[in-house]
N, C-alpha and C positions, 0 to 999 in steps of 0.2 A: 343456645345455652353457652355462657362464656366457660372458658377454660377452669378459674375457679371455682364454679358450682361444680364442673365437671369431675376435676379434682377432688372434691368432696365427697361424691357417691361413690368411686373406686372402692368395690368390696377387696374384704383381705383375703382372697381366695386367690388359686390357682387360677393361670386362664393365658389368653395371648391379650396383647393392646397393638392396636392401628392408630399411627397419628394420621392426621390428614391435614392438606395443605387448606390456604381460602378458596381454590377454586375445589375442596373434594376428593385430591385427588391422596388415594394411600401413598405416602411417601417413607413410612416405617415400619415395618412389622415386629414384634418382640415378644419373649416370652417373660414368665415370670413366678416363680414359687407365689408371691403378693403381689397381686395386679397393683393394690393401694400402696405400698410402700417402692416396688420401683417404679413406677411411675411418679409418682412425686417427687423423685429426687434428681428428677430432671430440670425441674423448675424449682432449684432450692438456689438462694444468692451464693453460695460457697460452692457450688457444682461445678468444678473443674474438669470437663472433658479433652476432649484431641478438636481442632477446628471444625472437624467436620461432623461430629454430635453438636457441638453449638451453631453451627451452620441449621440442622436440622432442625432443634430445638425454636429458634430464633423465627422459622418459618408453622411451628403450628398452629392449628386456630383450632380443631377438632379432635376427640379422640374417643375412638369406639375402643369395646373392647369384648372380648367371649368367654366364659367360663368353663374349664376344661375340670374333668371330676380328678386328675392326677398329672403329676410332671412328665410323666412319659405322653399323657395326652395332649398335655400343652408344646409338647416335641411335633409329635405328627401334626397338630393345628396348625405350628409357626411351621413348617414345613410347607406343607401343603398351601399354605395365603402366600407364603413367598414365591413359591411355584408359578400360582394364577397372578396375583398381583405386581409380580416383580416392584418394587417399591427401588426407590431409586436412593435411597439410602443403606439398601440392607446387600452386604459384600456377601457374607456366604449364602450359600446356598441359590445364586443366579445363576450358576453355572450345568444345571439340573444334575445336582450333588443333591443325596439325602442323607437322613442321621444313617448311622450301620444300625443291623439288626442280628440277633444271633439266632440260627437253625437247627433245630436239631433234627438231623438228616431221619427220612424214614426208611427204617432196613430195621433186621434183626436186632443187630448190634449196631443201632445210632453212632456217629460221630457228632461233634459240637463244633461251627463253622459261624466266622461272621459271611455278610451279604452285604451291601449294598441297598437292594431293592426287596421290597418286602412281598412276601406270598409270590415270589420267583421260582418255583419250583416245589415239590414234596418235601414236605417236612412240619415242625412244628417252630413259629416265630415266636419272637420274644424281642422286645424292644419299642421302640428306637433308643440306641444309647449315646451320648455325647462319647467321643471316638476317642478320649483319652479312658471312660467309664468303660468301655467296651475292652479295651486290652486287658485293665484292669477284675474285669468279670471273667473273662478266658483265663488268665490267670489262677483266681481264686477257683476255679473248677477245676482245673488240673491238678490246683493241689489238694482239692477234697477228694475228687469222684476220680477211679481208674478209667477213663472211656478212652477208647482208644483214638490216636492219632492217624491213622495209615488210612489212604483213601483206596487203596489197592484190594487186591483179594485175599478173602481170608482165611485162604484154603497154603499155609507154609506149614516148611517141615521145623520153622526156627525163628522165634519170638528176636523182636529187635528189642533197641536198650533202654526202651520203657516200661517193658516186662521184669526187666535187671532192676529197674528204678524203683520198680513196685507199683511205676505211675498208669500200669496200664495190666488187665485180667490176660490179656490175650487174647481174644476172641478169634484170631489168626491161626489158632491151635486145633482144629474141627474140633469139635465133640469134646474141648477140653473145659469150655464153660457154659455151661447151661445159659438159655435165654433166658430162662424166668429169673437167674440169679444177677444180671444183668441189668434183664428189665426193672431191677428192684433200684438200682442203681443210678437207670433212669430217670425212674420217678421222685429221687429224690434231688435231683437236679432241678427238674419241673418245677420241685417245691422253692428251690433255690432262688431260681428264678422268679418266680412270681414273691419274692420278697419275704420266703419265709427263711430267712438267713440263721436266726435266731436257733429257731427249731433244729433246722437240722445241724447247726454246730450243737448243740447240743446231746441230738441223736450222735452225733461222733464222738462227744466226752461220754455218754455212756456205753458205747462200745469197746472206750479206751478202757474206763473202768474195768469192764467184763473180762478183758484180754489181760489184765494187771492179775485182777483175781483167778484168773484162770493161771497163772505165773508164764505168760506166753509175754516176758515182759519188751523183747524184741518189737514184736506188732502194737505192742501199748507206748513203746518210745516214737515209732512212726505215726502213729494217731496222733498223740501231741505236738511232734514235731511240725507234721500237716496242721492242726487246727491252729497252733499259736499263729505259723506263715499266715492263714487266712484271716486269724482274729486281726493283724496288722494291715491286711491287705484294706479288708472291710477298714478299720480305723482313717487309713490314706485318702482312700475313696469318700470318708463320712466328711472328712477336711477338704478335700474340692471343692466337695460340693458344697460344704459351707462357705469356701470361700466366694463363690459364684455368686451363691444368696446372698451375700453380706454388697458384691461388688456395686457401687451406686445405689446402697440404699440405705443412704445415710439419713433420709425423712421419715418422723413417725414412726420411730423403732418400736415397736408395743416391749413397755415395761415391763418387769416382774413385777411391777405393783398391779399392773392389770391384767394379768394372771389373777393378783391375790382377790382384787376387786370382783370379778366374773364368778372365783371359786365360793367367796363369799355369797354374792346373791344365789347363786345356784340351791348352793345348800343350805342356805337361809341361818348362815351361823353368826352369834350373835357380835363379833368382830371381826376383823380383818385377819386372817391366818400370817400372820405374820413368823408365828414359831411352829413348824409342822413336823411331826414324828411320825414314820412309818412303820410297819413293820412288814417283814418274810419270813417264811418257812422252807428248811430244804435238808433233802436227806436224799438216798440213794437204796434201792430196795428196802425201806423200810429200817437201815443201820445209820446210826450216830444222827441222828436229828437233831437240826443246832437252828437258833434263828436270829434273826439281825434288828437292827433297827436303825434307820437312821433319822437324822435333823437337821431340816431346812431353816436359814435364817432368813429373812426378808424374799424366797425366794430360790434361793442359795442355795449349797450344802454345807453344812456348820460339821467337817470332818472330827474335827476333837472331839464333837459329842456323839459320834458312832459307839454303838454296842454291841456285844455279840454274846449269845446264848447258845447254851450246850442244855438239851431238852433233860429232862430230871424227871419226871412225876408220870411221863407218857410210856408205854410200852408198842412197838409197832409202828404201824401207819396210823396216825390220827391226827390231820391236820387240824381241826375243831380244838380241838385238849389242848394242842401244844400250842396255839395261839392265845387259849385264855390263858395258861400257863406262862406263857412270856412278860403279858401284857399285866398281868396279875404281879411278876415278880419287879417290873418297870416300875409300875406306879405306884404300887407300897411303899419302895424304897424312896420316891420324891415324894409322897406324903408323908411316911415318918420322920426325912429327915429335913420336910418342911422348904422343899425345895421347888420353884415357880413350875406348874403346869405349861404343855404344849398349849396354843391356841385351836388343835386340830390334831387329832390320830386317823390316819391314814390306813386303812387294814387291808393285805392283797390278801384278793379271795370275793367269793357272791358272799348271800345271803348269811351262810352258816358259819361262815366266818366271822362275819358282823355280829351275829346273836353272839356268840360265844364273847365275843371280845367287849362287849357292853356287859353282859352278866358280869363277868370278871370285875369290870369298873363300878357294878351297884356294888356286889360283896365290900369294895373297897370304902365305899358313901363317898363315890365320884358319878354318879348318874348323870351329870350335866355336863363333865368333860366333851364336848362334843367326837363326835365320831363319825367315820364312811366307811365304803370299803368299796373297793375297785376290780370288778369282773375282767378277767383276761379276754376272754373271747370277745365280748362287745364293745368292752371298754365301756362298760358302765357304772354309775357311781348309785351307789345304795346308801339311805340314810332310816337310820331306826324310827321305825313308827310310818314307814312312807311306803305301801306296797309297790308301787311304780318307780322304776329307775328313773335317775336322773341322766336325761341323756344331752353330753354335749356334742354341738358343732367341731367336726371332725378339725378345723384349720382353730379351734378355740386359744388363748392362750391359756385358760387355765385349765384344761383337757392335756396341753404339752405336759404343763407343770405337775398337775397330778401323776402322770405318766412318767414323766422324769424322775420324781422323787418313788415311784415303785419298782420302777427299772433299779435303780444307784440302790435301794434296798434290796434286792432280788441279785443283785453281783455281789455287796459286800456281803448275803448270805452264802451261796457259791463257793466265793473266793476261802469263806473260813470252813467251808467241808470240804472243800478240795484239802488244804491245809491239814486239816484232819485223819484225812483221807490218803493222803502221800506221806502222813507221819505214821499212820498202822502198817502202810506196806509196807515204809524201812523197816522198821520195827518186826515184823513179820519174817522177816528174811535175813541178808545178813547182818543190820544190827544188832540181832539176838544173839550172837556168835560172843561171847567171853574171848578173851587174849588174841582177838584175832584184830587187831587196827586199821584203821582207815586204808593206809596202803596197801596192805594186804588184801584189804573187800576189793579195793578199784583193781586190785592182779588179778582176782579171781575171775571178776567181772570182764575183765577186758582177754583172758583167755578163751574162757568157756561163752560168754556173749551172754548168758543170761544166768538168773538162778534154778531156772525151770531144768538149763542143759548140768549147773554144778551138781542139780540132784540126780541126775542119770549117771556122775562120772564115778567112780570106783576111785579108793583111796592111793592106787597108784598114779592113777589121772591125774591127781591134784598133787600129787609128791614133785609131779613132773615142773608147775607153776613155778618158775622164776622166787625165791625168797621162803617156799614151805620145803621142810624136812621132812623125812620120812615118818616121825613121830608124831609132828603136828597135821602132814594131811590125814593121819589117821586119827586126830582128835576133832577135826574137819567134820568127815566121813561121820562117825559115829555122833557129832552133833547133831548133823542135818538130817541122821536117821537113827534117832530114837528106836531100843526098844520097844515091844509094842506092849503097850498094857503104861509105861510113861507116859506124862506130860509133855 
């Protein structure tokens, strides 16, 4: 088979590729997010490498290749073929170097360790990571989960200055932290690791929550603190890695129009999605339920046409209500005021999502607007009148693209009940204070350390505060502690 038919059958999936020379022999091993797209950009006329990829290049006649189910798998495959094969083009890894892997030690209280070599000893692996990703994951765990650093015993009379830091429970304390509280700690690492990153930043924004509401606002400034560090770490990490994907693979880029293409036949809608509106829902025990919407242009995200809702008609938890309610109050206002329809509404949520959100659209006499909705857990796409999901190919592009534009709906919902959410707590505490000004709340604040400890302090506590009199900490006092049978 010559090399251009070869070319041609390159699936867009994960996987490793072997060039091989005319007499056979592997002279390349590589990996690749798209086996089809980096591979072909080695035989593009504009492919400017270092002499010795065109050295290479200039010598293939053959090229096999293996399909790996994830990038971590196409890590240990290109490993491993480099191992046996030694190919005489491929500089790392001849030196029987392999990716790192991270362990977590088994004992009561785990530690978190990279290795070298994989299933070297007791413990639980996780990887192989490219060795800049690996710092960068040690990192982002340190500053989510307390697990301890010390490889020593954990039997002291005096925590070191990671217990100071907060960055560690102490487990060095006997009997000062239970293993089950621990092991909980654990497992959310686990979850971490196997790439539920999402989740459990999430599980840490509503802890911060809990801790705000609780007025422990101390421990709710260090949860934020901790998750933004990580939200940027992940960010850094998302950049890498993009850049790695993107490096020489300048062939056959798959378009957003083939996204739009793919999403069209799938769901059998009667044009090309060229204008797509999503929408989310998001609330926090059941208070302030607000929901978003956004719009893709060509593909895109067309940010000036973002919307945001504050739920109105629903009481409670009810995700069903408050999505026909959104969608209901969307598309009245562009029919009344005569303004072009989406090519495609996008609904996060299964089945019961979708029913509610087409009832909404007949009431309107829009039954043909087309519509889906997108299942979180499978990632599957539902369409009205169709009992069977529409299931795409995971590496799809128009699977990303549905996904992308639920995602970007599902943050800019978020992001407006956090907002929300961080304006009842001012509000709640000391912006309620009358005659008391800005400088005054940051003295109070930066004496006592929180509001939780201003409302433990007695009206001479706060006379003490740099700028309050004896009259005003007692108008303090008596504000922050209302009569009882008052407002």
């Amino acid at each position: 088979m010559e090399l251009k038919e070869i070319l041609s059958k390159l699936p867009n999936s994960p996987g490793i590729y072997l060039m091989k020379s005319a007499e056979g022999r592997v002279i390349y091993v590589g990996k690749a997010v798209s086996l089809r797209r980096r591979v072909r950009s080695y035989f593009q006329h504009d492919f400017a490498e270092s002499p010795r990829v065109a050295s290479m290049v200039s010598q293939v006649r053959d090229i096999e290749w293996r399909l790996a189910e994830s990038d971590s798998q196409a890590l240990l495959m290109e490993s491993n073929a480099i191992k046996t094969l030694k190919p005489r083009y491929n500089v790392l890894l001849k030196d029987d170097k392999s990716y790192p892997y991270l362990r977590l030690t088994q004992e009561d209280y785990p530690r978190i360790e990279s290795v070298r070599r994989p299933y070297h000893g007791r413990g639980e692996y996780f990887g192989p990571f490219m060795p800049g990703d690996l710092q960068g994951t040690l990192r982002l765990i340190h500053e989510l989960f307390p697990l301890r650093y010390c490889e020593g015993s954990l039997k002291t009379k005096k925590p070191c200055i990671y217990y100071e830091m907060h960055s560690c429970l102490a487990p060095c304390l006997a009997g000062e932290v239970p293993v089950e509280q621990y092991g909980r700690i654990v497992r959310q690492v686990k979850d971490f690791l196997r790439g539920k990153k999402l989740e459990v930043l999430r599980e840490v924004e509503k802890k911060m929550w809990a801790k705000s509401d609780s007025l422990d606002f101390e421990e709710a400034a260090r949860l934020r603190d901790r998750m933004e560090k990580a939200k940027r770490l992940i960010l850094q990490q998302k950049g890498a890695a993009h850049l790695r994907q993107r490096e020489g693979e300048m062939a056959d880029r798959p378009t957003k129009t083939q996204g739009l293409e793919q999403l069209q036949r799938a769901c059998f809608l009667p044009k090309l999605p060229r204008v797509m509106e999503a929408f989310d829902i998001s609330h926090f025990q059941g208070a302030q339920s607000v929901a978003s919407m956004v719009r893709f242009r060509d593909g895109v995200p067309s940010k000036k046409d973002y919307r945001k809702f504050k739920i109105r008609t629903v009481q409670g938890i009810d995700d069903f209500a408050s999505m026909a309610e959104v969608v209901r109050r969307r598309y009245r206002r562009l029919r009344d005021e005569r303004q072009p329809l989406p090519d495609l509404v996008l609904i996060d949520g299964g089945k019961g999502q979708l029913h509610e959100a087409v009832k909404a659209l007949r009431e309107l006499g829009l039954p043909d607007l087309p519509t889906i909705s997108l299942a979180k857990r499978e990632e599957h796409l539902f369409i009205p009148g169709r009992a069977e999901p529409v299931i795409l190919p995971r590496q799809s592009a128009a699977l990303h693209l549905v996904q992308w534009i639920r995602d970007e709906a599902h943050r800019f919902a978020v992001t407006y009940h956090k907002t929300l959410r961080a304006r009842g707590v001012r509000e709640s505490s000391l912006d309620t204070l009358p005659s008391i000004g800005a400088k005054r709340k940051q003295a109070l604040l930066a004496h006592f350390g929180s509001v939780a400890s201003l409302r433990q302090a007695d009206a001479g506590a706060i006379g003490r505060v740099p700028g309050f009199s004896g009259k005003l900490a007692q108008k303090v006092f008596a504000l922050l502690h209302p009569p009882q049978g008052n407002p």
